[in-house]
VEXDREN-2710 file (C-alpha; in Angstrom, 1 decimal):
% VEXDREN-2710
k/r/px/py/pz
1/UNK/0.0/0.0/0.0
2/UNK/1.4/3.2/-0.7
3/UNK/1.7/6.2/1.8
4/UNK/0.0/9.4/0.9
5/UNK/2.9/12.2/0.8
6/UNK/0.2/14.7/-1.4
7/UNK/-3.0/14.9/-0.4
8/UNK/-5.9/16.4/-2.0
9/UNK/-6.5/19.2/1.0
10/UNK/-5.4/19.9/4.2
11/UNK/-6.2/22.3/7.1
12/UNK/-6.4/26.1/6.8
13/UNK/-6.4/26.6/10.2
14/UNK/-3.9/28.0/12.8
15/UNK/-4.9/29.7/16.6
16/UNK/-7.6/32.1/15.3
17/UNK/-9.9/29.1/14.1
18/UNK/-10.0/27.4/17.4
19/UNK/-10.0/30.6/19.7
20/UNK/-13.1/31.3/17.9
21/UNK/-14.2/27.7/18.3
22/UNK/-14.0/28.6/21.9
23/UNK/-15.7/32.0/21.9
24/UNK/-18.8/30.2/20.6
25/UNK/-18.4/27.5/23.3
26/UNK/-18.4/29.9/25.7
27/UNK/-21.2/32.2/24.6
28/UNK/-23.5/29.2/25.1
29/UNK/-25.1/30.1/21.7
30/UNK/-24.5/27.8/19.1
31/UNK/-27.6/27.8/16.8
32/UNK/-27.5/30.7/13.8
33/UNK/-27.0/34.2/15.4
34/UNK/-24.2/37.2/15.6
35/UNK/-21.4/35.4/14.4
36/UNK/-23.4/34.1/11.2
37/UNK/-24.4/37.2/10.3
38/UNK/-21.2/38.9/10.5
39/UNK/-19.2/36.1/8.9
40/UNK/-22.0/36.7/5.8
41/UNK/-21.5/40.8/5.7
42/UNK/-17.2/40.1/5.8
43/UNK/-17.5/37.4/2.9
44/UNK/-20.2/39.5/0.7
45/UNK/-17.4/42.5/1.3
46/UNK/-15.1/40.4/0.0
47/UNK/-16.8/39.2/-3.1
48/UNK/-18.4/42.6/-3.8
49/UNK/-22.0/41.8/-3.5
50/UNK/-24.6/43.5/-1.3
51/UNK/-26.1/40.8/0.5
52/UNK/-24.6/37.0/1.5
53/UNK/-26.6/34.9/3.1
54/UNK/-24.8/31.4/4.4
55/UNK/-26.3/27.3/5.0
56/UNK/-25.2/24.5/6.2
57/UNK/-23.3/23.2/3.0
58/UNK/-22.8/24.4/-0.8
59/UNK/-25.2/21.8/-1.6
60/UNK/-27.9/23.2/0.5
61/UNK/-26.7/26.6/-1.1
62/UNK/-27.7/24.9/-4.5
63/UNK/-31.1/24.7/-3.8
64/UNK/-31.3/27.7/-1.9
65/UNK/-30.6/29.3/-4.7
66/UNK/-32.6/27.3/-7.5
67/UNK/-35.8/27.7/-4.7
68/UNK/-35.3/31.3/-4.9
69/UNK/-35.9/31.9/-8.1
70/UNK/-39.4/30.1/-7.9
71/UNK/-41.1/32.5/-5.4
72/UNK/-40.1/36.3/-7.0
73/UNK/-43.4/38.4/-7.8
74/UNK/-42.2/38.9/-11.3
75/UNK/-40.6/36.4/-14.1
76/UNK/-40.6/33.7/-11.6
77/UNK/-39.9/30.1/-12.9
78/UNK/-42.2/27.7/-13.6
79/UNK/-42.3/23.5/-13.1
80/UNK/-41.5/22.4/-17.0
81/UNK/-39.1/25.3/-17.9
82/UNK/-36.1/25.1/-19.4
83/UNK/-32.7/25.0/-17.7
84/UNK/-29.1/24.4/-19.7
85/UNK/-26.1/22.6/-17.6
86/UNK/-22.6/21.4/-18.2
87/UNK/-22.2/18.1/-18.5
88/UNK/-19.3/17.6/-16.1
89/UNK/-20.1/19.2/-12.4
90/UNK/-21.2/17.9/-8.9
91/UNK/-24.6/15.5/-8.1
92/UNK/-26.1/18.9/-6.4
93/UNK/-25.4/20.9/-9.2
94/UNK/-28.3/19.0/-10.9
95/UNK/-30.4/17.3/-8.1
96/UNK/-32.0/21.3/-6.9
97/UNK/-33.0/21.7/-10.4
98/UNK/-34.5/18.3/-10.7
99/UNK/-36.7/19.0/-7.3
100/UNK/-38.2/21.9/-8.4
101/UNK/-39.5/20.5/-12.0
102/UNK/-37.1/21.8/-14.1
103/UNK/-36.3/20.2/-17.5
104/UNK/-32.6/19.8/-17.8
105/UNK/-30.7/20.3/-21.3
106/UNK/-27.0/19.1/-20.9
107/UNK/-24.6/20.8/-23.2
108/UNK/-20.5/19.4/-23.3
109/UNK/-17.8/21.2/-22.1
110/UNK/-14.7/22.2/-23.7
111/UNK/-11.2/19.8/-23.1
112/UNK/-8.7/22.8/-22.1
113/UNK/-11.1/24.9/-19.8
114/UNK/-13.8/22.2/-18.3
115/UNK/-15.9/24.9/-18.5
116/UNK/-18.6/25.4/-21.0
117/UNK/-17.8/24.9/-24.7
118/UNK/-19.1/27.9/-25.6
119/UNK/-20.0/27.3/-29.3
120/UNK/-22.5/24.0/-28.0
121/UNK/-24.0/26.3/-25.3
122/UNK/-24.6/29.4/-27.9
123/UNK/-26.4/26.5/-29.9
124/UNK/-28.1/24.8/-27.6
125/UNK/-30.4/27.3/-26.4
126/UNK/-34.2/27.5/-27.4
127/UNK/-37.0/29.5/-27.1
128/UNK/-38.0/27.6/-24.3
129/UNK/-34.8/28.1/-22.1
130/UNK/-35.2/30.0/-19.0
131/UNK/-32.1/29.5/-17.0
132/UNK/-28.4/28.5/-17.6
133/UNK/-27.1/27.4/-14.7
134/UNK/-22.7/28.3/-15.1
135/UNK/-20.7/26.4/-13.2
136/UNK/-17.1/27.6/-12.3
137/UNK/-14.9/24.4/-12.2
138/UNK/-12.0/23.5/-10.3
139/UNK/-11.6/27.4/-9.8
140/UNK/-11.9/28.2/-13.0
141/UNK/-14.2/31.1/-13.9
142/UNK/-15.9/30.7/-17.6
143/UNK/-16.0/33.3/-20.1
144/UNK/-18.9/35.5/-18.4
145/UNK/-18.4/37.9/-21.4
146/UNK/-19.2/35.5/-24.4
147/UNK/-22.4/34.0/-22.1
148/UNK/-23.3/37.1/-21.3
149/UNK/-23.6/37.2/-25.1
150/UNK/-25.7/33.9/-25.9
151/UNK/-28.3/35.6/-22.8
152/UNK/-28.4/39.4/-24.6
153/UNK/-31.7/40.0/-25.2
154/UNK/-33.3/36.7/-24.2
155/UNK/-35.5/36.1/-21.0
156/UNK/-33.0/33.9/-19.8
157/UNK/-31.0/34.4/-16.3
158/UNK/-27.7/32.9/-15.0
159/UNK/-26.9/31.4/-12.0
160/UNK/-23.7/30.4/-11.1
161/UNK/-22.6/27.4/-9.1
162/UNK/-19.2/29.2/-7.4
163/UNK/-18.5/26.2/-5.1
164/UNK/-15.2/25.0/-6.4
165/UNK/-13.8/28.6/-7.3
166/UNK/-14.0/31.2/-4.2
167/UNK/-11.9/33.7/-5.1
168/UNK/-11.4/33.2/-8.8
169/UNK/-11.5/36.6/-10.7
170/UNK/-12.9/37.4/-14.4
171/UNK/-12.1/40.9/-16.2
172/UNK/-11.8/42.2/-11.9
173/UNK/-15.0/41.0/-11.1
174/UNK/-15.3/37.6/-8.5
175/UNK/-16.8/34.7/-9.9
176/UNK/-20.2/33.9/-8.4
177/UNK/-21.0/37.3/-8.5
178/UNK/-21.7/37.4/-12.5
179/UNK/-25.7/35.7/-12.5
180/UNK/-28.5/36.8/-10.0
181/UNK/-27.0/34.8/-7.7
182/UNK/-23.7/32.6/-6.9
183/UNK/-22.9/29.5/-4.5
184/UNK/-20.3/29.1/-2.6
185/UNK/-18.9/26.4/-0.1
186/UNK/-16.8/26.3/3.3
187/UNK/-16.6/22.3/3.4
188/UNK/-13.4/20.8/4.3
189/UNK/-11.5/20.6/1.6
190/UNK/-12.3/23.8/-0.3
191/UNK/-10.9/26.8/-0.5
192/UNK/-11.8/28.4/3.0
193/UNK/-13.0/25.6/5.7
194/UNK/-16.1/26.1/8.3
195/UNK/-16.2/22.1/8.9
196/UNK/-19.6/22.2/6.6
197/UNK/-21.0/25.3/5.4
198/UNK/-22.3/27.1/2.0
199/UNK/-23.4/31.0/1.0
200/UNK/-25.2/32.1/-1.7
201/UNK/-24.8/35.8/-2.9
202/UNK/-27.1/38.6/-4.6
203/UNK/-27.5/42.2/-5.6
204/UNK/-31.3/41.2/-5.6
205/UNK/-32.6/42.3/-2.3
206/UNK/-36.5/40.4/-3.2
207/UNK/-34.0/37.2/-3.7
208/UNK/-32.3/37.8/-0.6
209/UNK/-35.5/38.1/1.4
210/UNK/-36.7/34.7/0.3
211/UNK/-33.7/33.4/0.7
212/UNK/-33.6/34.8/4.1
213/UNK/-37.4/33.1/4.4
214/UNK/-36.6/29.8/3.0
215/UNK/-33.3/28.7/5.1
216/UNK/-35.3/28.5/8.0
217/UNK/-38.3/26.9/7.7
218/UNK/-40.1/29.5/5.5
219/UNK/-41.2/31.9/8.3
220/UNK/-40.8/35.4/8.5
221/UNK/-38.8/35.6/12.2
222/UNK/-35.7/36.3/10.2
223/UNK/-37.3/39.2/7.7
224/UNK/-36.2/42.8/8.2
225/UNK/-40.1/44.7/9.0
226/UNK/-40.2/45.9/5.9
227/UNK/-39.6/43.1/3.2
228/UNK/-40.5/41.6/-0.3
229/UNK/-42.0/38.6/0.4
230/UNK/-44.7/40.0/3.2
231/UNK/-44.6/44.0/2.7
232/UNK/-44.5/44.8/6.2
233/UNK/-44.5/42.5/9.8
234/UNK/-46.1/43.2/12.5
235/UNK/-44.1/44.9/15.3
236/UNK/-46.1/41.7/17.9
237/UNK/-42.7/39.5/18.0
238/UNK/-45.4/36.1/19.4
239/UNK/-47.3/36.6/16.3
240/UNK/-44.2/36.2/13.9
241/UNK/-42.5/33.6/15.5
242/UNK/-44.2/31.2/14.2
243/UNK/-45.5/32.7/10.8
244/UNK/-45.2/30.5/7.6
245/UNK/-45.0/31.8/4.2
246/UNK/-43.4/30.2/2.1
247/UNK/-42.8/26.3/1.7
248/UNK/-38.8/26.4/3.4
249/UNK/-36.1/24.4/4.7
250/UNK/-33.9/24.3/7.9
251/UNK/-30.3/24.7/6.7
252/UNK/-29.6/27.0/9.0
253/UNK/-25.6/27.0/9.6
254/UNK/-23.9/26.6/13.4
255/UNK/-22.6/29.5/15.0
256/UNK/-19.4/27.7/15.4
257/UNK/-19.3/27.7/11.9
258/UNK/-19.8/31.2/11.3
259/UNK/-17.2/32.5/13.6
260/UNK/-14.7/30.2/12.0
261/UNK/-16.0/31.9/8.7
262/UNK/-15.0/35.4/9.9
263/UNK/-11.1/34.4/10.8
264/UNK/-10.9/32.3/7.3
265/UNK/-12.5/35.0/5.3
266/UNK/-9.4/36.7/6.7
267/UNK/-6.9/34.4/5.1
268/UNK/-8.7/34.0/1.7
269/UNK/-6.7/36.4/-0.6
270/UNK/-3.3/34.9/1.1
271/UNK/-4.9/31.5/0.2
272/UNK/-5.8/32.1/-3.5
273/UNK/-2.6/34.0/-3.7
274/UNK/-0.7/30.7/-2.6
275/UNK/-3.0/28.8/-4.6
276/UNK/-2.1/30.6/-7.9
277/UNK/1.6/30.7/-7.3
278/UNK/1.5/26.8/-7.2
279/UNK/-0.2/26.9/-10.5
280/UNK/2.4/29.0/-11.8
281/UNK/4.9/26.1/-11.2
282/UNK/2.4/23.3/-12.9
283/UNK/2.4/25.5/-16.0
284/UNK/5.8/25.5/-16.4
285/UNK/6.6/21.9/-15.4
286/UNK/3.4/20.2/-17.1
287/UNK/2.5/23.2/-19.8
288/UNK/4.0/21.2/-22.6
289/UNK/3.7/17.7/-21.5
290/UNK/3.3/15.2/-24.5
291/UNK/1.1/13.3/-22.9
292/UNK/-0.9/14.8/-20.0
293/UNK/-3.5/18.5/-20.2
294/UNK/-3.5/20.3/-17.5
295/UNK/-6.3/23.1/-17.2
296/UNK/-6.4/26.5/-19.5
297/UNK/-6.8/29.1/-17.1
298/UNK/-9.7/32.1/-17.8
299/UNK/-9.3/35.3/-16.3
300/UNK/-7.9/34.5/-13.1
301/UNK/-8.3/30.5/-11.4
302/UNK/-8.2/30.0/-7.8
303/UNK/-7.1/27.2/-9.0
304/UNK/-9.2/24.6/-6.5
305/UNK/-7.0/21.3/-7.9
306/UNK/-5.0/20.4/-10.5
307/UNK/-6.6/18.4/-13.4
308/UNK/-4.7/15.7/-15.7
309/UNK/-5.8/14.6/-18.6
310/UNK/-4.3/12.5/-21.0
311/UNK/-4.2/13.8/-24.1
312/UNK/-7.0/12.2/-27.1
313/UNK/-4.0/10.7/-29.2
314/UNK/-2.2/9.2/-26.5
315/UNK/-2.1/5.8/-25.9
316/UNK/-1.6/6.1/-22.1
317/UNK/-4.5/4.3/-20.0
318/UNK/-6.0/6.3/-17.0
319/UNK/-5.2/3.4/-14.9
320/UNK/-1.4/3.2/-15.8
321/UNK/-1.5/6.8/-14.6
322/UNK/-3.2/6.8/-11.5
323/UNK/-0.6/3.9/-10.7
324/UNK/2.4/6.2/-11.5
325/UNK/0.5/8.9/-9.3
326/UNK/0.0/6.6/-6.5
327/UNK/3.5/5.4/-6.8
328/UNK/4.9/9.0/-6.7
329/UNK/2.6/9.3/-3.4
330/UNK/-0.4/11.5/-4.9
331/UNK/-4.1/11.3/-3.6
332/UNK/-6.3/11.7/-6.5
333/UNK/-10.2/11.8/-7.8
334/UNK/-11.8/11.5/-10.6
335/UNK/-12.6/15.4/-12.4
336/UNK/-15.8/16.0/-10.2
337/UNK/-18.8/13.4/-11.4
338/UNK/-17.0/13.0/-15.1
339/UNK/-19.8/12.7/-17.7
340/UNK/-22.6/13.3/-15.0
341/UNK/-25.4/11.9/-17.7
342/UNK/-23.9/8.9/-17.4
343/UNK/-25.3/8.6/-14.0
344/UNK/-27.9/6.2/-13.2
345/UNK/-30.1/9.0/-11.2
346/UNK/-30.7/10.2/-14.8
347/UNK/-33.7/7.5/-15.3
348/UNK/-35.4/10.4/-12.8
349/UNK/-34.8/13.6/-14.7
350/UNK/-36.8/15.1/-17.5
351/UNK/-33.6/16.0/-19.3
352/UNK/-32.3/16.1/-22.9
353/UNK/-28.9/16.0/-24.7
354/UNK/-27.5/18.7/-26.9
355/UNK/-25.4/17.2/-29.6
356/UNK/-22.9/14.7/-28.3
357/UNK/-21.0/15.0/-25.3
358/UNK/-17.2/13.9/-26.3
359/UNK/-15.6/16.1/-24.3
360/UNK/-17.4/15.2/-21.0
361/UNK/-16.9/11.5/-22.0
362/UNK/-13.2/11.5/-22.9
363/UNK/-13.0/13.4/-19.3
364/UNK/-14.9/10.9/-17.5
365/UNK/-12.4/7.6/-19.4
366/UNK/-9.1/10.1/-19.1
367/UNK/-9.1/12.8/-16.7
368/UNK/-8.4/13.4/-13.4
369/UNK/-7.5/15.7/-10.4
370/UNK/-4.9/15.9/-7.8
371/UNK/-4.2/18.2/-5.0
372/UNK/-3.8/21.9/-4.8
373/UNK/-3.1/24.0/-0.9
374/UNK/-2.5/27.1/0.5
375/UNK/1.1/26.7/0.6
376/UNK/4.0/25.8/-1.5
377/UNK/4.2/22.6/-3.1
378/UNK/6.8/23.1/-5.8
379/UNK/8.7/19.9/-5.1
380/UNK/5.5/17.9/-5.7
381/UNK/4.5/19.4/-8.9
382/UNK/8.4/18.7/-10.4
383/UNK/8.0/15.0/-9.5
384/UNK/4.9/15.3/-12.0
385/UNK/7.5/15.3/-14.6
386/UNK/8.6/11.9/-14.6
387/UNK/4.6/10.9/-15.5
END
């Protein structure tokens, strides 16, 4: 068996992370409060949006989001409508828009970036599409300018599943901050750790008020007085307690989780920064390698891991390089879910395929990702070299 000198992620914490463990454990209040709410206004500062509003998970941040978009006064979605995904992302990319009725229309994505291929999505659009849901992968950001182009005009909005790129950057502007709203996620082994933990960001202060409804429970206890889901509350604090307006959830994040939230938020741009100058060292070690790709960066990656895949006309097996790789001591995964329709859930979705999905398949027989961290791992990424 071989030991594990590389891991996929390790800890980003230090003395700040557990003295605010213990300030929590002290303050005897551990469900969502004070610390929640000011971990959510430091990390919508940092990403430039108005209003953050943070769950238990990214996944939960998914349908958060997805939810949303169902109870707005205006344009709101509809069961049966139209929504256009990449092939290659997460099971909770999908699943949210799944639960709420939504009819699926997978599209590939490109071999360098992961990301969308941008020509497929451009054509894959119909009159009947209502939302494209952009999903930033393995830090990546996509090319916000050209979808912003296949979207001018159209009724169509963009949502953005952010939870493998905090702090990735296109033309200045954070990624996850480009659609109506972005997800994020604090789980273990992403870019900033709260144990479990997911936000979603808007400008959209309606979507952030039932946002703010539907995390807990869909009640109104947690609505400013004056909001866009009730108009007004009654000052009588017994009365809206227990008030019920729309058909929520509990994903209400720990207190614990939010004050470790506010001392990682605090680290992030040291992260990323550590992040990208390990990237800089893959380029030039594995930029030109004859038989492995490694990720085209757009605008500016955060670069969450490092993908591998083996070039389409080399004869190299996936399984004689995840050998070498475990040889050399590297812990590795598969490039998120690979060709997600390939999935066996997809006998429950109302979903269709644009035009054939190559590139997701020759990622899901030939790619893979290994480890990136938050500090310098140059002699790793040279030992890549003798692949």
């Amino acid at each position: 068996m071989n030991t594990i000198k590389y891991p996929l992620a390790t800890a980003t914490w230090d003395d700040a992370e557990y003295a605010a463990i213990q300030r929590v454990i002290a303050s005897g209040m551990f469900t969502m409060g004070r610390e929640v709410q000011q971990f959510e206004k430091d990390f919508a500062s940092f990403v430039g949006s108005r209003h953050a509003v943070m769950v238990n998970s990214g996944s939960s941040a998914n349908l958060l989001m997805v939810g949303a978009l169902f109870f707005t006064k205006e344009n709101r979605l509809q069961p049966g409508d139209e929504v256009i995904v990449p092939a290659v992302s997460w099971s909770t990319t999908y699943y949210p828009l799944h639960q709420y009725g939504l009819k699926l229309r997978f599209v590939d994505i490109d071999l360098e970036t992961l990301n969308y291929d941008l020509d497929e999505l451009a054509a894959a659009v119909t009159d009947k599409t209502r939302l494209i849901m952009v999903v930033n992968l393995l830090g990546n950001p996509n090319d916000f300018t050209a979808i912003q182009r296949v979207t001018a005009g159209r009724d169509i909005r963009i949502i953005e599943d952010n939870c493998e790129s905090m702090g990735a950057e296109f033309e200045g502007k954070q990624a996850g901050t480009f659609g109506v709203m972005g997800s994020y996620s604090s789980f273990f082994s992403h870019h900033i750790s709260t144990m479990e933990g997911g936000l979603v960001v808007t400008d959209d202060e309606e979507l952030f008020h039932i946002m703010l409804s539907l995390r807990a429970h869909g009640w109104t206890r947690n609505l400013p007085k004056f909001n866009h889901v009730v108009g007004e509350k009654s000052d009588d604090p017994f009365k809206e307690s227990f008030r019920f307006v729309l058909p929520g959830y509990n994903f209400r994040p720990l207190e614990m989780s939010g004050a470790l939230g506010i001392e990682q938020v605090k680290k992030l741009p040291t992260i990323v920064s550590e992040r990208r100058k390990n990237a800089a060292v893959l380029q030039d070690v594995m930029g030109t390698h004859p038989e492995l790709m490694i990720q085209r960066e757009i605008g500016k990656s955060s670069w969450f891991g490092f993908s591998l895949v083996i070039r389409p006309q080399s004869t190299m097996t996936r399984q004689h390089l995840l050998t070498r790789l475990n040889e050399l001591g590297f812990e590795s995964r598969p490039i998120v879910a690979g060709n997600f329709a390939k999935n066996e859930v997809m006998k429950y979705f109302d979903a269709s395929i644009h035009g054939a999905l190559r590139n997701a398949d020759h990622i899901d027989n030939f790619g893979l990702f290994i480890g990136n961290h938050h500090y310098p791992i140059v002699d790793a990424l040279k030992v890549l070299k003798t692949i």
